[in-house]
C-alpha positions in Angstrom: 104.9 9.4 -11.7 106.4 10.6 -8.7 104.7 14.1 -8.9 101.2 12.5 -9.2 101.7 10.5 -6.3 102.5 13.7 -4.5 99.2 15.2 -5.7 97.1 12.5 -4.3 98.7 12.4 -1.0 98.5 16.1 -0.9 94.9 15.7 -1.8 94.4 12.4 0.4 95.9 15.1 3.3 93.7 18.0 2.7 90.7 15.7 2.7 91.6 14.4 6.3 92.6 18.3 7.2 89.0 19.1 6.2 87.4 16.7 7.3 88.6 16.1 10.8 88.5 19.8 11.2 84.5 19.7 10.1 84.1 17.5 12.7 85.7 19.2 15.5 83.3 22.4 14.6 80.4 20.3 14.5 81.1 18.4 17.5 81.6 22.1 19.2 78.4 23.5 18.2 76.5 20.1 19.7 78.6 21.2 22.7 77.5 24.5 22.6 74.0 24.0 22.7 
């Protein structure tokens, strides 16, 4: 049990990762033009 919850916050993590840094590039390009 304890392993899966590691998996899903690893997972929960990588989403936010992603996700925050897809909107630092997109709010870059918008700066950029």
């Amino acid at each position: 049990m304890r392993k899966d919850v590691n998996i899903s916050i690893n997972q929960l993590c990588i989403k936010v990762i992603t996700g925050t840094t897809g909107l630092v590039i997109a709010v870059m390009l918008s700066l950029a033009y």
